[in-house]
C-alpha positions in Angstrom: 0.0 0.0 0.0 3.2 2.2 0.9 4.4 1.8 -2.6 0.9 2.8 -4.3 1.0 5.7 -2.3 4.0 7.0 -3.1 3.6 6.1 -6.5 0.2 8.4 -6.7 2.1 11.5 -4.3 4.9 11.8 -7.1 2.7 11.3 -10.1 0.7 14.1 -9.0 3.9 16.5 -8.2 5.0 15.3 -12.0 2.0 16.3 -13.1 1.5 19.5 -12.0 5.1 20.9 -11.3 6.0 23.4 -14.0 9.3 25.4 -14.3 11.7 22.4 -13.1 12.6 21.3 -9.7 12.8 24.3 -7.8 9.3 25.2 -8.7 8.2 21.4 -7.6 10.2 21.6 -3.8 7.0 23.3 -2.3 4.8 20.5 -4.1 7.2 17.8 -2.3 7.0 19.2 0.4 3.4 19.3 1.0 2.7 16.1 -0.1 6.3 14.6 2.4 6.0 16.7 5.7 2.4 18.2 5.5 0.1 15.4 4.0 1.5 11.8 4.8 4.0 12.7 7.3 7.0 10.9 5.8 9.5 13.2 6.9 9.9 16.1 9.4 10.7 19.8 8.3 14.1 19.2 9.7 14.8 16.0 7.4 13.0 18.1 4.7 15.9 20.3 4.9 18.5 18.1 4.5 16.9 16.5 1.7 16.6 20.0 0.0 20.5 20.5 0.5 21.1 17.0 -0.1 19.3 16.6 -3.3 21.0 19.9 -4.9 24.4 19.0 -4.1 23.8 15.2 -5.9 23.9 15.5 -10.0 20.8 15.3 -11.6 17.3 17.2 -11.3 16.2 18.4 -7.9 12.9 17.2 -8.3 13.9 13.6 -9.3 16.7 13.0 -6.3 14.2 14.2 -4.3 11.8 11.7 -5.0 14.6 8.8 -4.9 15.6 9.9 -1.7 11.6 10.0 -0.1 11.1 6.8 -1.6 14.1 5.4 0.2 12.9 6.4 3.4 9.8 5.2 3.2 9.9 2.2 1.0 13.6 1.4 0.6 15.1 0.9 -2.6 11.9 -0.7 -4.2 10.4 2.4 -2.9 13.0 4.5 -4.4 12.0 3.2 -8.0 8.6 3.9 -7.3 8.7 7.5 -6.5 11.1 8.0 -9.2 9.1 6.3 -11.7 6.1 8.2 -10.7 7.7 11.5 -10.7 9.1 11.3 -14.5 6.0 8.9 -15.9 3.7 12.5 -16.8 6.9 14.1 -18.9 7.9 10.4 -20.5 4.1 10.3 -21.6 3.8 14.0 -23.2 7.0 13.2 -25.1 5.4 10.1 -26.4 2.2 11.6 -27.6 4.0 14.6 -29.2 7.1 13.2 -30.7 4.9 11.7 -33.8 3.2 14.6 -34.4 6.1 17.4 -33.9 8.9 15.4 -35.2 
C-alpha cells in the first residue's frame, strides 16, 4: 500500500510541477511533511541540500531519496518512476506529431 501511495504523491507533483525542480520543492514538500508525514521539516531540509548538491534534477533526487525512506530501494523506484511517468508520456504523444 506504501508503494501505491508513493507512486500516486509523485505522479501528481510530476504532473503538476511546471518550471523544473525548484518550482516542484513546495509540491514535495506538502505532499512529504504536510500530508503523509514521511518526513519532518528538519529531514525536509537536509533533503533539500542533499538533493541539490547530488547531479541530476532536484525534483527527481528528491523523489529517490523519499522513496528510500519510506519504502527502501523498491520504494526509491517507485517514487522516481512516478515522478518522471507524466513528462515520459507528453514526449510520447508529441514526438509523432512534432517530429
Amino acid at each position: 500500500m506504501i508503494y501505491l501511495k508513493l507512486f500516486w504523491s509523485f505522479l501528481q507533483i510530476g504532473l503538476f510541477s511546471f518550471g523544473g525542480g525548484y518550482a516542484a520543492l513546495p509540491l514535495i514538500e506538502d505532499q512529504v511533511v504536510t500530508i503523509n508525514n514521511w518526513l519532518t521539516q528538519e529531514e525536509f531540509i537536509d533533503l533539500f541540500s542533499i538533493s541539490q548538491m547530488t547531479p541530476g534534477p532536484i525534483a527527481i533526487n528528491a523523489a529517490t531519496f523519499v522513496g528510500q525512506k519510506v519504502g527502501g530501494f523498491t520504494g526509491a523506484l517507485v517514487a522516481t518512476f512516478g515522478n518522471i511517468l507524466p513528462s515520459c508520456v507528453i514526449l510520447i504523444i508529441n514526438c509523432p506529431l512534432l517530429c
